[in-house]
Structures are given as structure tokens and as C-alpha cells.
C-alpha positions in Angstrom: -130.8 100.6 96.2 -130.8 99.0 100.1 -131.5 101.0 103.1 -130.7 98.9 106.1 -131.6 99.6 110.0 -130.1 98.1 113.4 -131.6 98.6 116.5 -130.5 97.3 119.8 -130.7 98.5 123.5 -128.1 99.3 125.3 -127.2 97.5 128.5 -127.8 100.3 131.1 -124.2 99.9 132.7 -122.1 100.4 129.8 -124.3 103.0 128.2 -122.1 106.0 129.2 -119.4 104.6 126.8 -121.2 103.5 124.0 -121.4 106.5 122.0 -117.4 107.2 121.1 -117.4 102.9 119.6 -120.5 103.2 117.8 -120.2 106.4 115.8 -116.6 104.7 114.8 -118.8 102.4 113.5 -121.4 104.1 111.4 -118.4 106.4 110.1 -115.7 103.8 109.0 -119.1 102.1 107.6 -120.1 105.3 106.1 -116.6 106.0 104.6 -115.4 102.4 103.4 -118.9 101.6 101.8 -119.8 105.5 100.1 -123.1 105.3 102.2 -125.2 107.8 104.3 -125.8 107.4 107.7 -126.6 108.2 111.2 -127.6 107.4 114.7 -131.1 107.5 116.3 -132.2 107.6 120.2 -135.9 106.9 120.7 -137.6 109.7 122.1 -138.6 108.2 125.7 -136.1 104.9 125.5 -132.4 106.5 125.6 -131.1 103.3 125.7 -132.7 102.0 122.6 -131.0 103.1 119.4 -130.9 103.0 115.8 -128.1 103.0 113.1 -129.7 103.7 109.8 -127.7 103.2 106.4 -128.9 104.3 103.2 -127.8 104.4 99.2 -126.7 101.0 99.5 -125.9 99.1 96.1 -123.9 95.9 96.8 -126.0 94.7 100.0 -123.9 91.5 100.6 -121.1 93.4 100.6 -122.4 96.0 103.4 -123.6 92.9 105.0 -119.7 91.6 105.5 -118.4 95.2 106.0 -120.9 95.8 109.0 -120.7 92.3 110.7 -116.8 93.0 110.3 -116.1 96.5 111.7 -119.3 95.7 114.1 -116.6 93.5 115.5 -113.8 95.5 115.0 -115.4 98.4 117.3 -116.4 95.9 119.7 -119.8 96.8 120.2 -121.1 93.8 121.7 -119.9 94.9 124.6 -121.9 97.6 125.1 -125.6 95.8 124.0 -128.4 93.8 126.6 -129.2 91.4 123.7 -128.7 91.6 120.1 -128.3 93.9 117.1 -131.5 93.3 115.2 -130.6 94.4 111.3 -133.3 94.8 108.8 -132.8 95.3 105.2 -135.3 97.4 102.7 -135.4 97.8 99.2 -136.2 101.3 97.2 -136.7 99.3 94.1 -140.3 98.0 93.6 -140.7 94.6 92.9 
């Protein structure tokens, strides 16, 4: 099983509206891919934020499904750089 985390800040004058698109994202990935998740807020950077995914199975296939409704929810629009996703496995080697 995968967990996988994306973390980005969010571009200070679009922040007010980034909430409503990007828990649209973690629940139509939540719900189309049988995974838990959430959102994070760093304690003393409320623009840097978290997604974190977990019970994943098929990780390519999360992979596709998150690139797609990432785009689907237009979140780019809301983010000063990049979404940084990291993948980790609860299997040991």
C-alpha cells in the first residue's frame, strides 16, 4: 500500500478561493480511487498546504487520476509555484 503527499503554497492573492476547488479535489480523488484523505495548513504558513492520500493500491493509477482531476479543478490557478507530490510505501522492502 502507497500513501502519497502534495504540498504547495498558495499564491497570496488567490488564496481566499482556493479552499471550495481543492476539497473538490481530494473528494472526487477520495471517492473515484476508494482512498482516505485530507487537507493540512501548516501551523504558522497558512498559505502552505498539504493533501495527504492514503490506502493506495494501484499507484500509477492514482498517479493519472490526480494529474487528471488536478486539472479538472483547475488548481493551478490558485498555486505560487508547483504542486510537489511525494509517494511512500508501507510495505518494507
Amino acid at each position: 500500500m502507497f500513501s502519497v503527499y502534495v504540498y504547495y503554497r498558495l499564491d497570496p492573492r488567490h488564496a481566499r478561493d482556493a479552499e471550495a476547488p481543492i476539497r473538490a479535489l481530494i473528494s472526487r480523488l477520495a471517492c473515484r480511487c476508494a482512498v482516505s484523505a485530507h487537507l493540512l495548513k501548516k501551523r504558522d504558513e497558512p498559505l502552505l498546504w498539504m493533501e495527504a492520500y492514503e490506502g493506495i493500491a494501484d499507484i500509477a493509477a492514482f498517479e493519472r487520476e490526480l494529474e487528471r482531476i488536478a486539472d479538472e479543478c483547475d488548481v493551478t490557478l490558485f498555486i505560487d509555484g508547483t504542486r510537489h507530490v511525494e509517494c511512500f510505501s508501507t510495505d518494507s522492502p
